[in-house]
N, C-alpha and C positions, 0 to 999 in steps of 0.2 A: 606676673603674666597679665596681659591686659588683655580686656574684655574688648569685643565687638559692640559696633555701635547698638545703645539701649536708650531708657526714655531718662536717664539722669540728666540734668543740666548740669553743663560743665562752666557755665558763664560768671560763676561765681555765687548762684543765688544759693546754694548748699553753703558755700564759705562764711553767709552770715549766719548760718546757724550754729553754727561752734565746731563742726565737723570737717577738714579738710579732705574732702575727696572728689576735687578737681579736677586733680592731677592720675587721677583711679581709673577714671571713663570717658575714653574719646567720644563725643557724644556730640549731635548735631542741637541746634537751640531747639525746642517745643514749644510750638507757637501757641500749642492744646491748652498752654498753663499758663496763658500768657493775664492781662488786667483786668478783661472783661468774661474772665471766669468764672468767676463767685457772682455775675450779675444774675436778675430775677429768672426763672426759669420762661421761657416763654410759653406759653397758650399753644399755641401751636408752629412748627418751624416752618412751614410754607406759606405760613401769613405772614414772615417777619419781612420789616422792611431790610431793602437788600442796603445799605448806609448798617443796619444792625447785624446782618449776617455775615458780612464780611469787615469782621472787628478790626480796630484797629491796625486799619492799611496802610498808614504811612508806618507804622511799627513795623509789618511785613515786609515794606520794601525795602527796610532797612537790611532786614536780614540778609547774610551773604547767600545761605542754602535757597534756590529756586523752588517756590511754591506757584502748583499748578488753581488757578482760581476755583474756589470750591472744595478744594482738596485737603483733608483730613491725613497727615504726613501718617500717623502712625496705624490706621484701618487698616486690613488686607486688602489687597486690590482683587480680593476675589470676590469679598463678602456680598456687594449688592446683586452679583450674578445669583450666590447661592441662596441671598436673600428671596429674592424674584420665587426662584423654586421651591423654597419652604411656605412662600405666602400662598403660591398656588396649590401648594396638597393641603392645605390649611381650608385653604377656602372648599379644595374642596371635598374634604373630613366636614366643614360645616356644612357643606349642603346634601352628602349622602350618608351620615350617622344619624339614628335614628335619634339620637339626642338633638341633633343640628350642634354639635357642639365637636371640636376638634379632638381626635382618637387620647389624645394628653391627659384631656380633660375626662373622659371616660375613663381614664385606667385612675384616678385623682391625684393628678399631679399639673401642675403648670410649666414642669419641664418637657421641652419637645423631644422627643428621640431619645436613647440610653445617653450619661453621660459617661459610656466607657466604649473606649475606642477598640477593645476587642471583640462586641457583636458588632460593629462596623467591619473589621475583617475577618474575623475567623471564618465565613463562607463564600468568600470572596476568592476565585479563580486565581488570581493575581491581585500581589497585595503592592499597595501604592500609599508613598508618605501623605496625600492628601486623605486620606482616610482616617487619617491619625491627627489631622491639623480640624475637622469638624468641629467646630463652636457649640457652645451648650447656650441654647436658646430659651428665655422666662416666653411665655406668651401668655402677654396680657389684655382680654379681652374681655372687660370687664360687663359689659352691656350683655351676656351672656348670660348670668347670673340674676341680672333686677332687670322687670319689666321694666323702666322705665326713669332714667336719667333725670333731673332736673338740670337746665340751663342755669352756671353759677352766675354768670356775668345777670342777667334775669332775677334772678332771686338777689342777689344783694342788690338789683335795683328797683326791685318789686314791681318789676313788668309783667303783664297778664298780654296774652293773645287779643285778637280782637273779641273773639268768643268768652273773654272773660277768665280763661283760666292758665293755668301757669306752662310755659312752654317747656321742654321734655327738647330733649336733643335724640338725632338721627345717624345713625351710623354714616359716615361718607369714607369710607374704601381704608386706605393702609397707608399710613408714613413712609414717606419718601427713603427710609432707612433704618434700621435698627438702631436702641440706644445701647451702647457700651458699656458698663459694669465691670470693676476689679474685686474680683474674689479674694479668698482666703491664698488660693494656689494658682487659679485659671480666670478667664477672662469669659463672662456673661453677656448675650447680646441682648436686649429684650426687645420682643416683637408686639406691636401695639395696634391700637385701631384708631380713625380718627373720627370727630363726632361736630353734626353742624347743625347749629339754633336756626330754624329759618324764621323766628322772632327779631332777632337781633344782629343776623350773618354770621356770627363769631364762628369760629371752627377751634376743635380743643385736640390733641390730643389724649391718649388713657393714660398714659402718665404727668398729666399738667397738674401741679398741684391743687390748681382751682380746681381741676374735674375731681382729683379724688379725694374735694372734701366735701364734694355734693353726693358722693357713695355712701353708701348703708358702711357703719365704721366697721363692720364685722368683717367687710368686704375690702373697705380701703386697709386692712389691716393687714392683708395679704400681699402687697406689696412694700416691700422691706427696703427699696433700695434710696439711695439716697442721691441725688440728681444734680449734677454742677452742670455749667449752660453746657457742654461739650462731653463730659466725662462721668463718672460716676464710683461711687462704691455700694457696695452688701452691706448690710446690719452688721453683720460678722466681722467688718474688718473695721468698721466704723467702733461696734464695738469692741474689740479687740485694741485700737489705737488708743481709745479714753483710759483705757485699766495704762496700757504700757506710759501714758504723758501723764498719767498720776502717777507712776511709780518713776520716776526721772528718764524715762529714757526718751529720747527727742526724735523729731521726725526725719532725721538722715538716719540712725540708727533703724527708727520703726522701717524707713522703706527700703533700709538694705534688707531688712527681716520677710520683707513680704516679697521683696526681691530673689531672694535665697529658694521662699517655697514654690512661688513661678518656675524657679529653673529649676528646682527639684522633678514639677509634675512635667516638666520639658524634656528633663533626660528620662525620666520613665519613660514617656512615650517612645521617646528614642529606642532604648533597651528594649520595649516591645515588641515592633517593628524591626529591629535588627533578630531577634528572638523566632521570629514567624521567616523571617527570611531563611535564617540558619535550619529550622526544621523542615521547610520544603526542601531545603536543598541537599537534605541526609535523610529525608524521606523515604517513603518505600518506591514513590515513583521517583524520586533524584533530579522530580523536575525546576529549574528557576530559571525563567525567562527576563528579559530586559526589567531593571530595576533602578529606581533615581535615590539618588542619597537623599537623607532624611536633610530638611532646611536649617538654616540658622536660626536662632532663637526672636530675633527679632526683623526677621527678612518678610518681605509685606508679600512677598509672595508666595510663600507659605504660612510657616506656624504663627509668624504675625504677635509675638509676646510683645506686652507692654507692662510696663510699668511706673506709674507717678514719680514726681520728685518730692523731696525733702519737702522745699516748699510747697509742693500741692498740698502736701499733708497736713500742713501747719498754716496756711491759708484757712483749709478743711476745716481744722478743729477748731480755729477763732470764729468762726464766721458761724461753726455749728454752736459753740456755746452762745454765742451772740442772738442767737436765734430763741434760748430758751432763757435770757437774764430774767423776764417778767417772773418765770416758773423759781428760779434761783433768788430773786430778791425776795419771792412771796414767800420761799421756806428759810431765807436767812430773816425776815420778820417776825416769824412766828416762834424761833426761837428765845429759851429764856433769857434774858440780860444778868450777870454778874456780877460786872463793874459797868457803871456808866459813870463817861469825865466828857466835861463841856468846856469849850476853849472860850477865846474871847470874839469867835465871831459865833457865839451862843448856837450850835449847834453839837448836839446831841450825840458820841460818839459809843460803837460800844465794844466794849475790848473783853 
């Protein structure tokens, strides 16, 4: 039985990893995963030049599938509306809690809203599949927490103000869009703020990696997520991936597995939803007015699921080991030597 279009690439770049499954998923190409994926995180994405922003364009116009300029294929097309509405009770939770800090943040959690979609409906007149399709949102708003930011770009270049002291960065309002996050099961948006040196002009994002390594580490340590130019993963799934590629299993295999628990928390929802329908309508009032079928799994205009490919994952893990060789040569040195044999271009080997 074959699957509705999902985020697998079917262009062949699964087929070099040993796994045949091309021919599994009609699938349009993902531009999301395309070369300049794995490039440096940017500072911030409204400073980028537009030559950076819109990657690899003759690659796009190669493509057969129509891509609308700017346009992110696999987002809901609902999100920056519902975005819009969560930044403004946000903002304004900051400006009438007696903390100044967003009601999330008071109950101590960084997640906004329940992430269960049955106090979303159970008091709800009429129950509708968009209530079941609400996003689980991280908000991260670090400058809440520390009086006072240090400017990274400033500090490693040991800039002082004209008054001689070190400049501190300024809140400047909300990113132009949430970043995306792949969970264990569900898809994560995180909601950020943005921050401007008026020493140096720079503007940062709160998840730029330069910003959160000028945070108190107790603080940057609360953000777990790990950040590709476009997409991202949890700790959880990141770690989850390193235990399964050390025990052999590969990354078509890994992202059919994460694939699997996506659709699992897809049909629950489904289930529940059909579940709330079925008992108003054998209720004691009998009542069930106009009601829309629940979406497809990965229709953008509802539940909006996604899912990486083989290659994402395997991109993922080189580029993440890659990241930490200093830390892995430092603890393959410090271990003890039991044979050492030297060849004839006298260098040092140890087995």
């Amino acid at each position: 039985m074959k699957q509705g279009p999902t985020a697998f690439d079917a262009n062949g770049d699964d087929d070099e990893l040993g796994d045949d499954v091309g021919d599994l998923f009609e699938t349009p190409t993902n531009i999301e995963e395309g070369i300049g994926e794995f490039r440096l995180l940017p500072d911030d994405d409204e400073g980028e030049d537009s030559s950076q922003r819109n990657v690899d364009s003759d690659t796009r116009k190669s493509r057969s599938q129509p891509q609308h300029k700017g346009e992110r294929s696999t987002l809901p097309s609902w999100l920056l509306t519902d975005y819009a509405d969560v930044r403004e009770r946000l903002a304004s939770e900051i400006r009438g809690n007696p903390s100044h800090k967003p009601t999330c943040y008071d109950r101590g959690s960084f997640i906004d809203g329940s992430p269960f979609a049955f106090f979303n409906a159970k008091n709800k007149f009429q129950v509708h599949p968009e209530l079941f399709y609400q996003p689980t949102y991280f908000v991260w708003i670090p400058h809440l927490f520390t009086q006072r930011i240090p400017c990274p770009d400033c500090l490693s270049h040991e800039r002082k103000t004209p008054k001689g002291t070190h400049p501190f960065l300024t809140p400047n309002g909300w990113p132009k869009s949430p970043r995306r996050v792949v969970d264990l099961d569900r898809l994560i948006y995180v909601i950020g703020h943005r921050y401007y040196c008026a020493n140096c002009q720079k503007t940062y994002q709160s998840w730029s990696p330069a910003l959160l390594s000028a945070l108190p580490r107790s603080l940057a340590m609360q953000f777990t997520f790990h950040l590709t130019y476009r997409n991202g993963l949890s700790d959880s799934v990141v770690s989850l991936m390193r235990g399964c590629f050390l025990q052999g299993i590969g990354p078509v295999p890994f992202a059919n597995m994460i694939r699997t628990n996506h659709i699992r928390h897809y049909e629950q929802l489904h289930l529940q939803y059909l579940e709330m329908l079925y008992e108003r309508q054998n209720g004691p009032l009998q009542f069930l007015g106009k009601h829309k079928p629940f979406s497809a799994f990965d229709d953008r205009n509802g539940y909006a699921g996604f899912i990486p490919t083989g290659r994402y994952f395997r991109d993922f893990y080189v580029k993440y080991v890659s990241s930490h060789a200093q830390e892995i040569d430092q603890y393959t040195a410090m271990l003890s030597a039991k044979v050492l044999q030297i060849d004839h271009s006298f260098k040092v080997d140890i087995v």
